[in-house]
C-alpha positions as CSV (number, residue, x, y, z in Angstrom):
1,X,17.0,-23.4,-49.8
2,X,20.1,-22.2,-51.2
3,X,20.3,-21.5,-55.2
4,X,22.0,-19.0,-57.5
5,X,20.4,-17.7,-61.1
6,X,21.9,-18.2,-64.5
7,X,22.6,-14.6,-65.6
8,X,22.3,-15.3,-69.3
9,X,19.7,-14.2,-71.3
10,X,17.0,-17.0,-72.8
11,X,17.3,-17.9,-76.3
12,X,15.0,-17.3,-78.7
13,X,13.2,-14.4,-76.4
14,X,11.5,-12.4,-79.2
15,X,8.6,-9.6,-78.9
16,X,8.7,-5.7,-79.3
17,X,9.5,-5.8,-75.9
18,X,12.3,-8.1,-75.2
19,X,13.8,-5.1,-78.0
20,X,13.1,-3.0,-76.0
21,X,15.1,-4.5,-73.0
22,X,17.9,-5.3,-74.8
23,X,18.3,-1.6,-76.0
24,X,17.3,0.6,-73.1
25,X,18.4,3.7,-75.0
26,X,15.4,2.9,-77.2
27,X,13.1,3.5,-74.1
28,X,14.4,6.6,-73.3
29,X,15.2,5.3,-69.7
30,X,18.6,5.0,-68.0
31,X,19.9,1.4,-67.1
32,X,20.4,2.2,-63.6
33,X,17.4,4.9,-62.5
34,X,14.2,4.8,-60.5
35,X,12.4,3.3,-58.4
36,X,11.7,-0.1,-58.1
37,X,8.2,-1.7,-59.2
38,X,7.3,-3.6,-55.9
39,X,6.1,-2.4,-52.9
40,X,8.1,-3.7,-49.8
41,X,7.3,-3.5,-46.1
42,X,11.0,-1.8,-44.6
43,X,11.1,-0.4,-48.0
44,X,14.3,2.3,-47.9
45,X,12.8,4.0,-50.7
46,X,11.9,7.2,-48.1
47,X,15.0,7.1,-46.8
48,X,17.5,6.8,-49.7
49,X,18.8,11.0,-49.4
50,X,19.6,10.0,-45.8
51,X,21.2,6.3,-46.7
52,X,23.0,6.7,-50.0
53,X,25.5,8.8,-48.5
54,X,26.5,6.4,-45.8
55,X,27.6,3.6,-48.3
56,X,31.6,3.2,-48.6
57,X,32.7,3.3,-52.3
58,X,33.8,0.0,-53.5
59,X,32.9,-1.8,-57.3
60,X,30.4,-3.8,-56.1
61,X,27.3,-3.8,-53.3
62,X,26.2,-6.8,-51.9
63,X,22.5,-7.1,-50.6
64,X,21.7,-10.0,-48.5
65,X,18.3,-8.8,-48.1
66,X,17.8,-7.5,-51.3
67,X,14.0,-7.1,-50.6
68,X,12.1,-4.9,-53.4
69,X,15.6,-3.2,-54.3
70,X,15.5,0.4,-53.6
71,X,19.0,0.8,-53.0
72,X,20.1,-1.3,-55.5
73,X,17.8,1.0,-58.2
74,X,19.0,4.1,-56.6
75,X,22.9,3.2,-56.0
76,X,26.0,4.0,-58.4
77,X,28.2,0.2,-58.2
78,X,29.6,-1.5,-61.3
79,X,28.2,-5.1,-59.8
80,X,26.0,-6.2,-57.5
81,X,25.0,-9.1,-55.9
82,X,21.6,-9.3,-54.7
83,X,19.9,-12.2,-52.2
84,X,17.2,-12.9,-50.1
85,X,15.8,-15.9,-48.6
86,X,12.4,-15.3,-50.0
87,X,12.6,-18.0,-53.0
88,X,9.4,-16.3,-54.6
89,X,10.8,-13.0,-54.8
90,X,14.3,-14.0,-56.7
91,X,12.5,-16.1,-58.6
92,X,10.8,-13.0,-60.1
93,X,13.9,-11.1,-60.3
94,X,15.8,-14.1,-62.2
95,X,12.4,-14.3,-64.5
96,X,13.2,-10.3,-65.1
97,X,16.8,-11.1,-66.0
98,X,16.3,-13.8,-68.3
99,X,13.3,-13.2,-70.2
100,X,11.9,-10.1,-69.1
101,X,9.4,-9.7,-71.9
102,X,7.2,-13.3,-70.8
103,X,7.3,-12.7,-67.6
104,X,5.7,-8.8,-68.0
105,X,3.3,-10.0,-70.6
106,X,2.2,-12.7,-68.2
107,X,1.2,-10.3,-65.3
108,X,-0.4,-7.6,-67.1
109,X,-2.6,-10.1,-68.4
110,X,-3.9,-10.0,-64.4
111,X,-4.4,-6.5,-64.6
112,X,-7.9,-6.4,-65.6
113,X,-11.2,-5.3,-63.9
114,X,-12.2,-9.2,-64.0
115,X,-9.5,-9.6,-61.3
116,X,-10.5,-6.3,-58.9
117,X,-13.0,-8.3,-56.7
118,X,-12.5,-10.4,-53.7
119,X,-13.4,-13.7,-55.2
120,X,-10.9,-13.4,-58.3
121,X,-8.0,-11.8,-55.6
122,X,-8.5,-15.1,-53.5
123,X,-8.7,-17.7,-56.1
124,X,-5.7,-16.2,-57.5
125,X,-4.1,-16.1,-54.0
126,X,-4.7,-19.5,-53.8
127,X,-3.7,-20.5,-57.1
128,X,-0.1,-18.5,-56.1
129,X,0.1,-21.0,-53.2
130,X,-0.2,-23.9,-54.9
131,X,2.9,-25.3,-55.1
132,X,2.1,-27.3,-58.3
133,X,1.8,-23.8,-60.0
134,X,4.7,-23.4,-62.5
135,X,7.3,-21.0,-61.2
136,X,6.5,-18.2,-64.2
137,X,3.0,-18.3,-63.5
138,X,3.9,-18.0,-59.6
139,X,6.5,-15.2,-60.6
140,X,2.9,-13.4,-62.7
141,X,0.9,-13.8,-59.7
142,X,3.7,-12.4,-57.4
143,X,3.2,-8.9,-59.2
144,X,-0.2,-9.1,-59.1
145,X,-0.9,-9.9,-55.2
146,X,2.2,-7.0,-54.8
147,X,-0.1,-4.7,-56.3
148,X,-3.8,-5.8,-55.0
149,X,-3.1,-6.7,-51.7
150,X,-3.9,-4.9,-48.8
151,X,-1.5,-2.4,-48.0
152,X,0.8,-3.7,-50.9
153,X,2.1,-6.3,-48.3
154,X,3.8,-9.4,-48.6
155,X,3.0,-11.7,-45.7
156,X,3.4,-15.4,-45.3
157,X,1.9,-17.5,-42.4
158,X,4.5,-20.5,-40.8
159,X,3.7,-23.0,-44.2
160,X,5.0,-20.4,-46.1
161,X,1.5,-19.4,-47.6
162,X,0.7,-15.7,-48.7
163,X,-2.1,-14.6,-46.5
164,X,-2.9,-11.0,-47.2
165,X,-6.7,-9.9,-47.6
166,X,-7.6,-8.3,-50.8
167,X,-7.3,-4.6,-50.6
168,X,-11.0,-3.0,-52.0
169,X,-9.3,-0.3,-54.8
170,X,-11.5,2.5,-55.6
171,X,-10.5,1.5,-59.4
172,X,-7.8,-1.2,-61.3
173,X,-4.2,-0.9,-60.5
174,X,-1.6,0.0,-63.1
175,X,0.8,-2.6,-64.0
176,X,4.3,-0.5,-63.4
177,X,5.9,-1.0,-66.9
178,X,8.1,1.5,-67.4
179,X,9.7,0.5,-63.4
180,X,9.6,-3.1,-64.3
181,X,11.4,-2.2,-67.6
182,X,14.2,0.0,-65.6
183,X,14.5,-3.1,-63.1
184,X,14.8,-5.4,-65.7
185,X,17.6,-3.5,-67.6
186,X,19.8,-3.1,-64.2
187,X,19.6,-6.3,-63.3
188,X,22.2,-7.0,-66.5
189,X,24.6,-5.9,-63.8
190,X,23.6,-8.1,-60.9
191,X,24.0,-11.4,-59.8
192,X,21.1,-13.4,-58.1
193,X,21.2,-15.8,-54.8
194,X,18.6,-17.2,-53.1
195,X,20.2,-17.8,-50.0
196,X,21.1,-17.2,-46.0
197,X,22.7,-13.8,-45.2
198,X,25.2,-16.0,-43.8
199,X,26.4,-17.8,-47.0
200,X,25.6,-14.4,-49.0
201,X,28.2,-12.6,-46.9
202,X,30.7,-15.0,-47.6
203,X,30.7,-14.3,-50.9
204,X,32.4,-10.8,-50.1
205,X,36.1,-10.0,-50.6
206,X,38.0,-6.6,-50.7
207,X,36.2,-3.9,-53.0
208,X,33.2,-5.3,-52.1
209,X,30.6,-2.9,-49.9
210,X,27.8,-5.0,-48.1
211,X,24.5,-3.2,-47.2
212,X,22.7,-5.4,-45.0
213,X,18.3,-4.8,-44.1
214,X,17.6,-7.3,-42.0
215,X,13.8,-7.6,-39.9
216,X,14.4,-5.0,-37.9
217,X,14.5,-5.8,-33.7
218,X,11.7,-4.8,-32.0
219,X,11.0,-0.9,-31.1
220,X,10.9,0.0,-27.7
221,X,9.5,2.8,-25.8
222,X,11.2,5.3,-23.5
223,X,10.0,3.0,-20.6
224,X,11.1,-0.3,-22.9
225,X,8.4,-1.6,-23.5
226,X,8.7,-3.4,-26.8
227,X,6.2,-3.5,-30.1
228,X,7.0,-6.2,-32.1
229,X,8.4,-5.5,-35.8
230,X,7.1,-7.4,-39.0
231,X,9.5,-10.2,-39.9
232,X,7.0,-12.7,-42.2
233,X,8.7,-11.8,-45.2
234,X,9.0,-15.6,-45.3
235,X,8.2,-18.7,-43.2
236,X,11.8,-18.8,-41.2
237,X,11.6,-15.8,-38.6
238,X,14.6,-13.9,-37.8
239,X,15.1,-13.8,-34.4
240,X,17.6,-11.9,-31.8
241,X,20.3,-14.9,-32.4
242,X,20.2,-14.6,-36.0
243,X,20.6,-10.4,-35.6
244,X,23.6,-10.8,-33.2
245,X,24.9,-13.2,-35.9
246,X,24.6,-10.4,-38.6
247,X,26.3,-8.3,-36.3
248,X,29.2,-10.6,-35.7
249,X,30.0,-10.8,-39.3
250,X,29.7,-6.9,-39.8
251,X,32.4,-7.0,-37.6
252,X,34.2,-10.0,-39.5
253,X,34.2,-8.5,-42.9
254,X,35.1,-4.8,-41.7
255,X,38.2,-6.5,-40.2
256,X,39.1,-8.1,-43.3
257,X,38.8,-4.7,-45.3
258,X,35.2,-4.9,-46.4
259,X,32.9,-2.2,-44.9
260,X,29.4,-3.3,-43.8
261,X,26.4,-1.2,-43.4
262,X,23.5,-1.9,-41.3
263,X,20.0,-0.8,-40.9
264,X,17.9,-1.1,-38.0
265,X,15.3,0.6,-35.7
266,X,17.4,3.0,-33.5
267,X,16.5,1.0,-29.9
268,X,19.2,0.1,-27.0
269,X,19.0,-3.2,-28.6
270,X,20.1,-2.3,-31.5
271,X,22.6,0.2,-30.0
272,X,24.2,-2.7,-28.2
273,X,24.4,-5.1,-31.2
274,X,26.5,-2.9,-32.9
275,X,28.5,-1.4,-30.8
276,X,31.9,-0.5,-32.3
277,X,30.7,0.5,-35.3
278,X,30.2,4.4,-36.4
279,X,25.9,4.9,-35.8
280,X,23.5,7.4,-37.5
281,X,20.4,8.1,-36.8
282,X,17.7,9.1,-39.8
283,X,14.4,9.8,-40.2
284,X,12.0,7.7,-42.1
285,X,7.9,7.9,-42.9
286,X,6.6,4.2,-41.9
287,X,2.8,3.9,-44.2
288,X,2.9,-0.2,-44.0
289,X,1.9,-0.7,-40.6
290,X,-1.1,-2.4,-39.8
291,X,-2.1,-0.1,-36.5
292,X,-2.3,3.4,-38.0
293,X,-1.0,4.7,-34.8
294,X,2.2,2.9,-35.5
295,X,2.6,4.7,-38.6
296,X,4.5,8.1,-39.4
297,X,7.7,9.4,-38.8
298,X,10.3,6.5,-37.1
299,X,13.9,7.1,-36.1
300,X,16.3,4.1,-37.9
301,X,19.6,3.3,-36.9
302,X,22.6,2.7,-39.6
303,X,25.4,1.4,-38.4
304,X,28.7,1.4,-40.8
305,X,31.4,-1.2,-39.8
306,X,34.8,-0.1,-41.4
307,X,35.5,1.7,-44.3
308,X,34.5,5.3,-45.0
309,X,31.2,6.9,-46.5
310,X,31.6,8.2,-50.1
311,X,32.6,12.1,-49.4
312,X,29.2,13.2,-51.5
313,X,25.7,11.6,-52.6
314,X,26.4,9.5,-55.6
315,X,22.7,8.6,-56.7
316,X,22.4,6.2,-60.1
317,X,22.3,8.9,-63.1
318,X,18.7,10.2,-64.1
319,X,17.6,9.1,-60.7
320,X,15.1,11.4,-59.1
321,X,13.1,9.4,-56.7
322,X,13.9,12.3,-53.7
323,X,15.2,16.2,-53.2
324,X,18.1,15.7,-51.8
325,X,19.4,17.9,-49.0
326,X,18.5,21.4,-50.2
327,X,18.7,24.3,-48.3
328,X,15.2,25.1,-46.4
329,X,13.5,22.0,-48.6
330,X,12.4,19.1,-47.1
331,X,13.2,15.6,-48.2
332,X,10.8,14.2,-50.9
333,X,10.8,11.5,-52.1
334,X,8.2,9.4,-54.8
């Protein structure tokens, strides 16, 4: 399913808080600051001090696997353009581009204790996976599965279907307003596809810097063995021919000028698939996994075809989501 967003915003949208969207300055929050208001299994969120500095400059960033947008939040580009295959999730971003105020009223409405049991989490669940269910009620019910599912997952079966058990909180979840709000106003500089990495990439010309995080290969241990990484961010898996594609146009686009950046788990696999390009390795704190001894501290690989990194960090302005790089203080982030 390929698709692209209009980027307008709808007519008529009224409310205190469509106001408030259109005039961030009257929130008292930056247009381009913070941390995003999903929760996302790979999230870079952890690792941004590490990452940020790796990206090339250029005017715009191109996400193929846009995901819940950490980068994108915490990134200094004029443009972006931001895809993913997951028609749910760009739905939800479009939704938040062109009339942010129905769509937030909509899933606070699910925030209430009525909706913290079991029973209301799975009828809601099902009601998501409906596919007669209008897309801005789907979009609602997005938010609120983000946020009362276990382990904040997002994890579909091979019909496509949402299948993560409710999570048991110890009291209601807060609806993330003020993130949802920052998200909202940033978006104003993006443009949305919901399509293949493949036709996303092609979409790139000179000034253009793609960051690509793709389902990462499988890790392997020093005797390679291999433990299998989550991919069911949507029914179509992503297997080792469609990595070695990725790879192949990293190369593609660096040779035309237009730098590529690529994040995977730092294995011999992933060694070899990018080989010829300039490889890091950084650090990042894994929470998401469903074995807890496959949780903790995980080394990544990012791999940068062409261009150069910016010469220093150039987070968004006002954005504060880790303490970056000082002397004898540890990484932090939110």
């Amino acid at each position: 399913m390929n698709y692209s967003f209009p980027t307008q915003a709808a007519a008529g949208q009224s409310s205190s808080l469509a106001s408030t969207f259109a005039n961030p300055s009257a929130a008292g929050i930056s247009s381009s600051s913070g941390a995003p208001f999903l929760k996302w299994a790979g999230s870079k969120r952890r690792l941004l001090s590490q990452l940020l500095p790796l990206l090339p400059q250029g005017q715009r960033l191109i996400e193929p696997f846009v995901g819940a947008g950490s980068v994108f939040m915490a990134s200094r580009f004029e443009q972006y353009l931001l895809a993913d295959t997951n028609a749910v999730l760009m739905a939800v971003y479009a939704q938040l581009q062109t009339d942010p105020a129905a769509l937030v009223s909509q899933a606070q409405a699910l925030f209430v204790e009525g909706n913290r049991s079991p029973e209301a989490y799975n009828a809601l669940r099902s009601r998501f996976n409906d596919p007669a269910t209008p897309e801005p009620e789907r979009a609602a019910l997005f938010i609120y599965l983000n946020k009362f599912a276990f382990n904040g997952l997002y994890r579909v079966n091979k019909r496509g279907q949402m299948n993560v058990p409710f999570a048991h909180h110890d009291k209601l979840p807060a609806f993330p307003t003020e993130a949802t709000e920052r998200f909202a106003t940033k978006l104003g500089q993006a443009q949305l596809l919901c399509t293949s990495f493949e036709d996303t990439m092609a979409q790139a010309r000179p000034g253009d810097v793609v960051y690509c995080d793709p389902p990462y290969v499988d890790r392997e241990d020093a005797q390679g063995n291999a433990s299998a990484s989550f991919t069911a961010y949507s029914k179509n898996r992503f297997g080792m021919a469609q990595q070695e594609k990725l790879a192949s146009l990293a190369r593609e686009l660096a040779e035309q000028g237009i730098p590529v950046v690529v994040s995977n788990h730092d294995t011999p696999t992933a060694r070899r698939l990018y080989a010829g390009a300039t490889l890091h390795t950084v650090y990042a704190h894994r929470s998401m996994a469903s074995n807890i001894g496959a949780r903790g501290k995980v080394a990544e690989l990012v791999a940068v075809f062409g261009g150069h990194p910016a010469p220093t960090l150039n987070p968004a302005p006002g954005w504060h989501g880790c303490r970056l790089d000082q002397p004898g203080k540890p990484n932090r982030c939110r």
